[in-house]
py3Dmol code that shows the C-alpha trace and the ligand (Angstrom):
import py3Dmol

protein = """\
ATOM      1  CA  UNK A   1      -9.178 -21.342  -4.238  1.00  0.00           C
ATOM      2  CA  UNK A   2     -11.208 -17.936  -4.657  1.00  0.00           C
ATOM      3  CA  UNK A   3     -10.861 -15.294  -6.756  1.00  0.00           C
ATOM      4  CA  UNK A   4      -7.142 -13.527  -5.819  1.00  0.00           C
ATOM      5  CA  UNK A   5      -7.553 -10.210  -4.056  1.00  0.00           C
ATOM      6  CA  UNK A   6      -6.121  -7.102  -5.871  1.00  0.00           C
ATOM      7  CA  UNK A   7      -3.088  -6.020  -3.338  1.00  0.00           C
ATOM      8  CA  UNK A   8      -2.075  -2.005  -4.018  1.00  0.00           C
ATOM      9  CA  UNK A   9       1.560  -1.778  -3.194  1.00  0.00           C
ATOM     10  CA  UNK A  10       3.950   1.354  -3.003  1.00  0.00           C
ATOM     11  CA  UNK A  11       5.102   4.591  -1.121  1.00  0.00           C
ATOM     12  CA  UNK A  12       3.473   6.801   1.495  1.00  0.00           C
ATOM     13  CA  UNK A  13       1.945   9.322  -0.846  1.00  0.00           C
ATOM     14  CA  UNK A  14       1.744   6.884  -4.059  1.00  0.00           C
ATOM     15  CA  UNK A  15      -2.199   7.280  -3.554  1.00  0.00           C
ATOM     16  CA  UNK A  16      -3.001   3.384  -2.795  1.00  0.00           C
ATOM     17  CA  UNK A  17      -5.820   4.442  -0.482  1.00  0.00           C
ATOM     18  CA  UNK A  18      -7.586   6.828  -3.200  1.00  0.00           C
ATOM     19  CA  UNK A  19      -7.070   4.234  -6.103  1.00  0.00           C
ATOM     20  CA  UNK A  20      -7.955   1.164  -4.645  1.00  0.00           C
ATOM     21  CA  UNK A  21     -11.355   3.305  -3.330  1.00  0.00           C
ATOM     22  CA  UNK A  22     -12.020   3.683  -7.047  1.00  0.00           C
ATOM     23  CA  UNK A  23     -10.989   0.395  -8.650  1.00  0.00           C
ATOM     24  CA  UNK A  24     -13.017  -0.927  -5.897  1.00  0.00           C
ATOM     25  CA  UNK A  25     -15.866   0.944  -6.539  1.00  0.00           C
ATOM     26  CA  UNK A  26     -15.257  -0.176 -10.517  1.00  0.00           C
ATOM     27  CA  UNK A  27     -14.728  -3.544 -10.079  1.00  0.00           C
ATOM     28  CA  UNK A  28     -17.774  -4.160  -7.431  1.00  0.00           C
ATOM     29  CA  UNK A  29     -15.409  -5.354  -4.338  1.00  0.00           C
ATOM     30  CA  UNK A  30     -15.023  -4.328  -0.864  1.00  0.00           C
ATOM     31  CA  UNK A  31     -11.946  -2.241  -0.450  1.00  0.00           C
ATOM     32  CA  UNK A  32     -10.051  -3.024   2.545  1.00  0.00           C
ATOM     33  CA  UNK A  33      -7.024  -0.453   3.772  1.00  0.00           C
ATOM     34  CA  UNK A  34      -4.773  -1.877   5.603  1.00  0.00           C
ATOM     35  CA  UNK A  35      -3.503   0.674   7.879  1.00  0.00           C
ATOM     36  CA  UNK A  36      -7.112   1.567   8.945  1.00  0.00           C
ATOM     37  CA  UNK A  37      -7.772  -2.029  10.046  1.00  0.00           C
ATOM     38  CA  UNK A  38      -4.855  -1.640  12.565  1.00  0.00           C
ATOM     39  CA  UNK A  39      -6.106   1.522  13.594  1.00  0.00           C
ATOM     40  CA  UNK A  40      -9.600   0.350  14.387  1.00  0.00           C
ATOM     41  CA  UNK A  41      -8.204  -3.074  16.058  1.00  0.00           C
ATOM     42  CA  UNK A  42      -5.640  -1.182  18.069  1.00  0.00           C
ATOM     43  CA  UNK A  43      -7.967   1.664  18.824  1.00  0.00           C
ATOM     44  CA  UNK A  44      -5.183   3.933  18.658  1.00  0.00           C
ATOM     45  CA  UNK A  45      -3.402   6.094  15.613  1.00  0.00           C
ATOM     46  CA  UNK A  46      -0.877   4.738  13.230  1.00  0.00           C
ATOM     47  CA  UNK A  47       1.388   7.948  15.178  1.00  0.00           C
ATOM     48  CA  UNK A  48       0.325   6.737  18.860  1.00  0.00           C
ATOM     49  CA  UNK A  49       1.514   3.264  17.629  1.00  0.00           C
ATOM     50  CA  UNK A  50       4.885   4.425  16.617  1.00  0.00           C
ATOM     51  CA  UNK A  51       5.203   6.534  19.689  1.00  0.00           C
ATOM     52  CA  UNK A  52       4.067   4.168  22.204  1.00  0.00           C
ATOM     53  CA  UNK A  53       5.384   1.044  20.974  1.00  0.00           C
ATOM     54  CA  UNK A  54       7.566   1.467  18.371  1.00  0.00           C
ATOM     55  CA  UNK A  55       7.998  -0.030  14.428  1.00  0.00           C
ATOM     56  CA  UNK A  56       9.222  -3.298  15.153  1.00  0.00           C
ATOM     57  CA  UNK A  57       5.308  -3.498  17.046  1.00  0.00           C
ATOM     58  CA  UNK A  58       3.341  -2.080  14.305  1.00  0.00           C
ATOM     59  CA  UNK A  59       5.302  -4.351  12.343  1.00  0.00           C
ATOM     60  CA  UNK A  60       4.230  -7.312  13.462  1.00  0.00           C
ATOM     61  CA  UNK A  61       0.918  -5.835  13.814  1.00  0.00           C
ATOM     62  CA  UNK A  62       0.888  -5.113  10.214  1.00  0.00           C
ATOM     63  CA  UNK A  63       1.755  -8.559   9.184  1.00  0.00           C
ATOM     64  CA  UNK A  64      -0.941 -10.181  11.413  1.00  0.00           C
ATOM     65  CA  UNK A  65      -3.526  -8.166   9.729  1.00  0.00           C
ATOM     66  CA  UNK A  66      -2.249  -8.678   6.252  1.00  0.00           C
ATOM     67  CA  UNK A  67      -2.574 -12.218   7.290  1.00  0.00           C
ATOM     68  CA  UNK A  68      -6.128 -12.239   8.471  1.00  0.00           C
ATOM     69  CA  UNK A  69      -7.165 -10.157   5.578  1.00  0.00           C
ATOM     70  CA  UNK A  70      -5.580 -12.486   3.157  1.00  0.00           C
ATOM     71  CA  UNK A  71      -6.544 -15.746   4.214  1.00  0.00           C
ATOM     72  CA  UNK A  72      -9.984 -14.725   4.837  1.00  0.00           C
ATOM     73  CA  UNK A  73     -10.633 -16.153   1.280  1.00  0.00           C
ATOM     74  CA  UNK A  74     -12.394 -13.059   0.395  1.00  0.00           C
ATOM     75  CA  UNK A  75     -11.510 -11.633  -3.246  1.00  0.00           C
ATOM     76  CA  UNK A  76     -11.210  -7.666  -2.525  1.00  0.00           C
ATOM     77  CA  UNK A  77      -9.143  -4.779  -3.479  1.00  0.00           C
ATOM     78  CA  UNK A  78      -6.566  -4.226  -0.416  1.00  0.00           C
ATOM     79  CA  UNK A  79      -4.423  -1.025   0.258  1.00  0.00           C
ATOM     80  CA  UNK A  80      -1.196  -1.924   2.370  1.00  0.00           C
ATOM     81  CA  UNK A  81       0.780   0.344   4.270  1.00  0.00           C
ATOM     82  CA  UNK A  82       4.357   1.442   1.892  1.00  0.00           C
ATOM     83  CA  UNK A  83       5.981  -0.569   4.679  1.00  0.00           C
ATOM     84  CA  UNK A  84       4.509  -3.512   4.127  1.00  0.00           C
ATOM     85  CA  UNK A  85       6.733  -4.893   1.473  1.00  0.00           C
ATOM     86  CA  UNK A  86       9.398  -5.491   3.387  1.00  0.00           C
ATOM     87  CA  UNK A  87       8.962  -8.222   4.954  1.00  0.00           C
ATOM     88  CA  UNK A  88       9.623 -11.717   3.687  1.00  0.00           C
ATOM     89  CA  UNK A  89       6.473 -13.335   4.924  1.00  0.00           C
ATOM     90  CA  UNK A  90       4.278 -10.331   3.891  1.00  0.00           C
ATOM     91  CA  UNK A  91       5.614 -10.299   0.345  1.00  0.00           C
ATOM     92  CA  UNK A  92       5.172 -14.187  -0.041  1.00  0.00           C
ATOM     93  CA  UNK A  93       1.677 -14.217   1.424  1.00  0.00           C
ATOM     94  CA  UNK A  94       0.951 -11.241  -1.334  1.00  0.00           C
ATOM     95  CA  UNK A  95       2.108 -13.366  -3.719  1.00  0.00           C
ATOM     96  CA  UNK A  96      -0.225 -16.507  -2.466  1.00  0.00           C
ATOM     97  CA  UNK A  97      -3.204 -14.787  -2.243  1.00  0.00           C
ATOM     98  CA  UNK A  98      -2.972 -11.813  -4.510  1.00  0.00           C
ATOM     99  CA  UNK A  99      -2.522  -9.669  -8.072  1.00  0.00           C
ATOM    100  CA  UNK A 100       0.101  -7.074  -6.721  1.00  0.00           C
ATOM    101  CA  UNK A 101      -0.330  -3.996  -8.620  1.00  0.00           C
ATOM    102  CA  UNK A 102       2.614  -1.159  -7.357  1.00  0.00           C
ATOM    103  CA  UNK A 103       1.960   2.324  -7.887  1.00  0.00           C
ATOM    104  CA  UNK A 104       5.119   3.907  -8.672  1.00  0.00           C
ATOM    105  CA  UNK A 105       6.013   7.544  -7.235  1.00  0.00           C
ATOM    106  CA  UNK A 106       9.073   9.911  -7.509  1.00  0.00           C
ATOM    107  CA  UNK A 107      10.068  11.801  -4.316  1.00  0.00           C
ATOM    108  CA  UNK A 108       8.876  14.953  -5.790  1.00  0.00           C
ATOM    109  CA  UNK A 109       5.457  13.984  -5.831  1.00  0.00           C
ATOM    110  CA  UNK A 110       5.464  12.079  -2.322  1.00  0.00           C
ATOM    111  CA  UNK A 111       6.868  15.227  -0.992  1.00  0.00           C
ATOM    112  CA  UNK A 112       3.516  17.360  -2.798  1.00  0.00           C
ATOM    113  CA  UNK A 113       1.077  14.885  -1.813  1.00  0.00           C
ATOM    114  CA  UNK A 114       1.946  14.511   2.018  1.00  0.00           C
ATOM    115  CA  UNK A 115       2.649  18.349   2.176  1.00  0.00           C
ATOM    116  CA  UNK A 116       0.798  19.374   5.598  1.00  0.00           C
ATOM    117  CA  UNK A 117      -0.271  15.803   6.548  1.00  0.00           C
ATOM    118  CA  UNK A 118       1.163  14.311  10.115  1.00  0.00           C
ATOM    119  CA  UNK A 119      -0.072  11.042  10.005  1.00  0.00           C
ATOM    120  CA  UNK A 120       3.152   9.738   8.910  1.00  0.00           C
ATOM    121  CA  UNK A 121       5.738   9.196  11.876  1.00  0.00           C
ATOM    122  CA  UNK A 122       8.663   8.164   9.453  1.00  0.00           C
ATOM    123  CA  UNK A 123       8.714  11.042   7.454  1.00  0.00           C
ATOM    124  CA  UNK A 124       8.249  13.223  10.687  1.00  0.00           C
ATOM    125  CA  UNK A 125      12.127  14.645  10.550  1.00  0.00           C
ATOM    126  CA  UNK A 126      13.601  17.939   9.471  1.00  0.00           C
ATOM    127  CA  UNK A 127      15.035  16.282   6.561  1.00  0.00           C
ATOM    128  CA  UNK A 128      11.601  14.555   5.212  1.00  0.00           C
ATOM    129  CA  UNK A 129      12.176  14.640   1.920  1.00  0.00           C
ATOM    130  CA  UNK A 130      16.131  12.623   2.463  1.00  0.00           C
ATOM    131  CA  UNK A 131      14.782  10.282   4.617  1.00  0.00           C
ATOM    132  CA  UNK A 132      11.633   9.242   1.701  1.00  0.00           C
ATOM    133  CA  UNK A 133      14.965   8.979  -0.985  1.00  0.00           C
ATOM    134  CA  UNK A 134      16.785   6.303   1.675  1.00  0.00           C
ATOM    135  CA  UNK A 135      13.554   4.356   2.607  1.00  0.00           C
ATOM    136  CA  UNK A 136      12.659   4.274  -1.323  1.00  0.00           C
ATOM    137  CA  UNK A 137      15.671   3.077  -2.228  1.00  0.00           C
ATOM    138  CA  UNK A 138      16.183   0.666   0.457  1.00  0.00           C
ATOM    139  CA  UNK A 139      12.822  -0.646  -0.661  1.00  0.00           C
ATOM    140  CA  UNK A 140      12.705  -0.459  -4.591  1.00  0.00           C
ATOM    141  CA  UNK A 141      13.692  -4.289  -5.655  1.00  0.00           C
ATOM    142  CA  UNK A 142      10.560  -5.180  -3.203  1.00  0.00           C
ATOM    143  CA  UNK A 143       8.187  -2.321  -5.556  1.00  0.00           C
ATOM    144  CA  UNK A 144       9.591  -3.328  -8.495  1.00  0.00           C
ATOM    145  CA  UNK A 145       8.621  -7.181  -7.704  1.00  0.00           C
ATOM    146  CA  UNK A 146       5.157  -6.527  -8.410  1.00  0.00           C
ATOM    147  CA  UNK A 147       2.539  -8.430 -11.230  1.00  0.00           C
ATOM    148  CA  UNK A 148       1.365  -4.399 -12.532  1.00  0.00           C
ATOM    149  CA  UNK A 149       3.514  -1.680 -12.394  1.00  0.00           C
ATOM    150  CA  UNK A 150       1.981   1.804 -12.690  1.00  0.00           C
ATOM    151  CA  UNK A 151       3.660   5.250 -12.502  1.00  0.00           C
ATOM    152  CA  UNK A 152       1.383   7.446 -10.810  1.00  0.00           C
ATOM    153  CA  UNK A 153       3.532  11.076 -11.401  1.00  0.00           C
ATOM    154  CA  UNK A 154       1.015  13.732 -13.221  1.00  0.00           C
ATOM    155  CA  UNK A 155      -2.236  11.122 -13.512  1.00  0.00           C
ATOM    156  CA  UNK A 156      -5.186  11.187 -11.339  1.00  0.00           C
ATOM    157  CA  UNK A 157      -6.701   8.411  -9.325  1.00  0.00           C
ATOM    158  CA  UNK A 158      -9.182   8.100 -11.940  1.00  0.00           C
ATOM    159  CA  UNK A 159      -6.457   7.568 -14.810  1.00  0.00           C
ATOM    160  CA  UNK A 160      -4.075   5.250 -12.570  1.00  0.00           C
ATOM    161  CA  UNK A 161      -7.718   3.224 -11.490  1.00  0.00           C
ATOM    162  CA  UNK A 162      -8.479   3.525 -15.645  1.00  0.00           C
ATOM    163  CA  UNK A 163      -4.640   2.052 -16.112  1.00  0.00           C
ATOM    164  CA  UNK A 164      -5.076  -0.863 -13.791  1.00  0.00           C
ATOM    165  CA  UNK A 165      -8.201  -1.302 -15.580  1.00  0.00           C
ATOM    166  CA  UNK A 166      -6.393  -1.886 -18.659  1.00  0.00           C
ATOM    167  CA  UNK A 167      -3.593  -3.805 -17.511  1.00  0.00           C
ATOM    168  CA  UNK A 168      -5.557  -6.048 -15.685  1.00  0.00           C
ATOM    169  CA  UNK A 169      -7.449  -7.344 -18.743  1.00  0.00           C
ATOM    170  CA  UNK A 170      -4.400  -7.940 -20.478  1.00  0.00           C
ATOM    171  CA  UNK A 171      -2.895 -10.456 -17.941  1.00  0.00           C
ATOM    172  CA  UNK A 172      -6.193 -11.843 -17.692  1.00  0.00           C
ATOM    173  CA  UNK A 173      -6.085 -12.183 -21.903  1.00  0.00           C
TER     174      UNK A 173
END
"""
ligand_1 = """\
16
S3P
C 4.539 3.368 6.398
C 3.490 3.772 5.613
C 2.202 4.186 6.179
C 1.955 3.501 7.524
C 3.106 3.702 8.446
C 4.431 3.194 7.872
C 5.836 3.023 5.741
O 1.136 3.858 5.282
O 1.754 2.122 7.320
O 3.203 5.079 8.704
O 6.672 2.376 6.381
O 6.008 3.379 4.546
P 0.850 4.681 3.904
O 1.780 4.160 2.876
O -0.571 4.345 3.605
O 1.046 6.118 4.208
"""
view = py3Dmol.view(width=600, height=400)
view.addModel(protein, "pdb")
view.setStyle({"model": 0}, {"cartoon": {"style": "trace"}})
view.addModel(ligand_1, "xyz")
view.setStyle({"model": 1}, {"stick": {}})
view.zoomTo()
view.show()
């Protein structure tokens, strides 16, 4: 069994992406984000996804790539989508094939850090900032279930990389 790949969980706006770009870089691995591997296989946006086909089809195209990324065997540091948690089979391949660190966020700063960005049909309502509080809460026991917790409010992607860091040597201890 190889090395287990380093599996960034946690809300649109938590800063996955960013962080697992520098713990990456840190750590010597190939960072792989999710969402951008289903844009590049689809050839379409994660928006013209939603729009043409709808969740329950970017859901299942989620999984498949979580799937293939996984059980490639290759240790690396992978960004999922916030959605990804939710399902069943996602969370219990995480668990087979990887250290699931979750990057904790209040709404405050989810509503800051996607302030002018479109790329996120769910939160694409008048009431953004209500419907990040339901889908947080609906998903929270599924954050929470993670190896490496890490709240993320007021610290840089260098500090919450730094953090990891830390807290990954002392499971390893
Ligand atoms: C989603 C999060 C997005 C993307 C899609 C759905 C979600 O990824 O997968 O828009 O359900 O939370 P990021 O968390 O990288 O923004």
């Amino acid at each position: 069994m190889p090395e287990k790949s380093l599996i960034l969980t946690g809300f649109m706006g938590s800063g996955k992406s960013s962080v697992g770009v520098v713990l990456a870089k840190r750590l010597g691995s190939d960072f792989i984000d999710l969402d951008a591997e289903i844009v590049r296989a689809a050839g379409r946006s994660i928006n013209e996804i939603f729009a043409d086909e709808g969740e329950a089809v970017f859901r299942s195209m989620e999984s498949g790539m979580l799937k293939n990324v996984l059980a490639a065997g290759c240790a690396n540091v992978v960004a999922t989508g916030g959605g990804a948690v939710i399902s069943p089979e996602n969370r219990s391949l995480m668990r087979t094939y990887g250290i699931i660190i979750n990057l904790n966020v209040s709404i405050e700063q989810v509503m800051l850090r996607i302030r002018g960005c479109c790329d996120r049909p769910l939160l694409a309502v008048d009431d953004a900032s209500e419907r990040a509080r339901t889908l947080i809460n609906q998903r929270e026991q599924f954050y929470a279930d993670a190896d490496i917790r890490i709240d993320t409010d007021g610290k840089s992607v260098e500090d919450v990389a730094a953090e990891i860091l830390c807290r990954l040597k002392e499971l390893a201890a």
